[in-house]
C-alpha positions in Angstrom: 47.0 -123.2 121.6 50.7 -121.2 121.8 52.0 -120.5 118.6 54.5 -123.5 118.7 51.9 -126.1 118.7 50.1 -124.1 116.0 52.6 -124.5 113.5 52.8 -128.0 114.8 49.4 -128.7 114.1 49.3 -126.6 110.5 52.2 -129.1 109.6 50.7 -132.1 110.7 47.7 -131.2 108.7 49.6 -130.6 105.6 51.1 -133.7 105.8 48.4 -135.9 107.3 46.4 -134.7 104.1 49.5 -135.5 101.6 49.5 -138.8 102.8 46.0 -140.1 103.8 44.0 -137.6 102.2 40.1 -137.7 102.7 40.7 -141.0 104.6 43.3 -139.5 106.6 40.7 -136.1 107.2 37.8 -138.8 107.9 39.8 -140.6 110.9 40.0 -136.8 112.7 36.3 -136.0 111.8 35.2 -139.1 113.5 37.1 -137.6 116.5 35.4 -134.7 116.8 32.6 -135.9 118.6 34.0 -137.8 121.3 37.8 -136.9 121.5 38.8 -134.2 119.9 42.2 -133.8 121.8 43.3 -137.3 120.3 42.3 -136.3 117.1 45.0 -133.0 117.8 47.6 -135.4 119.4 47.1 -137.2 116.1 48.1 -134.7 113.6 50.8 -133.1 115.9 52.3 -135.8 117.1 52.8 -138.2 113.9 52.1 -136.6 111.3 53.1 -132.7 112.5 57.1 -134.2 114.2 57.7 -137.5 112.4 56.3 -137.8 109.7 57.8 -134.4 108.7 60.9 -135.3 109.8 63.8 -135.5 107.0 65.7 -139.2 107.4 62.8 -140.9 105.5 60.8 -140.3 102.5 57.3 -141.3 102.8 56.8 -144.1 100.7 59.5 -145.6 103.3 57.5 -143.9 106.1 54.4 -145.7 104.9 56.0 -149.2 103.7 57.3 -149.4 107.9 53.8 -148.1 108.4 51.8 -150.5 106.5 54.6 -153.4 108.2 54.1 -151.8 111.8 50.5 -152.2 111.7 50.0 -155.7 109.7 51.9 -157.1 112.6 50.0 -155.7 115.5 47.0 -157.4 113.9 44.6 -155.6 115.7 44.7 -152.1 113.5 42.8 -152.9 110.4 40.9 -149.7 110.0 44.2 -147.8 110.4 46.1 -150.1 108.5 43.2 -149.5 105.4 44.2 -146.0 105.9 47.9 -146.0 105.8 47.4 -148.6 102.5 45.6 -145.6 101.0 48.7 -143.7 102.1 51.0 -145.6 100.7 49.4 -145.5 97.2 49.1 -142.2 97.6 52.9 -141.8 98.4 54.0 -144.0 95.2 53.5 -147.4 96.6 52.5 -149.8 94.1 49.9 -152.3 95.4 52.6 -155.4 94.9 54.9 -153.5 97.3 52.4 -153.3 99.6 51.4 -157.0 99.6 55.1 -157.7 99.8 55.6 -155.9 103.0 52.3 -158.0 104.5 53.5 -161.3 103.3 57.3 -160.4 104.9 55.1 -160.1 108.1 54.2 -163.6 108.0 57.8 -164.4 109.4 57.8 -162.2 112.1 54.3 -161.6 113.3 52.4 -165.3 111.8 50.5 -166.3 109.5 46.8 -165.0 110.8 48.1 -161.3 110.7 49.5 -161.7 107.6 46.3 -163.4 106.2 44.2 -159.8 107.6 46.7 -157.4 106.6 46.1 -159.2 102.9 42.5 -159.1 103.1 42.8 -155.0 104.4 44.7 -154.4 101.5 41.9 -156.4 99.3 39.3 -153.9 100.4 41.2 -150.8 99.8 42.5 -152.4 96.3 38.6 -152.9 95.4 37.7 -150.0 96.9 40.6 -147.7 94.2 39.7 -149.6 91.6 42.7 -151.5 91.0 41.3 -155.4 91.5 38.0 -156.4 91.1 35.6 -156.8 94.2 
């Protein structure tokens, strides 16, 4: 690894573990094993150059996050983790179900509906609604 990507990756870390924390360090454990290159890719590429990038803040980082990945539909165990990351980043948990309900519009009712019941688990999960 040249020193470039070095720094790339030491920032990356930093940030992936600002944002997403243990669930964030979990995601790149689980790598390991079978792909460790896309666990690099990972934290250099998204986390390492833009998510360290200035014109955002992260709770805004995180609230397009949390939108991005409600409305594929087909992300729930990254979308759990970016929900973590936006709490972590100052998001309350009504924000968050605002942002999955505004999906409904654009990407239907079905994603919307699975985006609300990832957030559910994650909510029970911190503690903050009842299982």
């Amino acid at each position: 690894m040249n020193v470039d990507n070095n720094e790339r990756f030491q920032r990356g870390w930093e940030k992936l573990r600002e944002i997403d924390g243990e669930a964030g360090e979990r995601v790149i454990e689980s790598l390991k094993s079978i792909a460790p290159d896309l666990g690099r890719y990972t934290i250099e590429f998204p986390f390492g150059d833009i998510y360290s990038r200035p014109g955002l803040d992260l709770k805004s980082r995180e609230i397009a996050t949390v939108a991005a990945l409600t409305a594929l539909g087909n992300a729930a165990p990254q979308l759990k983790v970016h929900i973590h990351g936006a709490l972590n980043v100052g998001c309350t948990p009504q924000e968050i179900i605002e942002v999955i309900i505004q999906m409904a519009v654009y990407a239907g009712f079905p994603a919307a509906v699975n985006g609300a019941f990832a957030a559910r688990e994650v909510f029970a999960e911190r503690g903050l609604i009842e299982a």
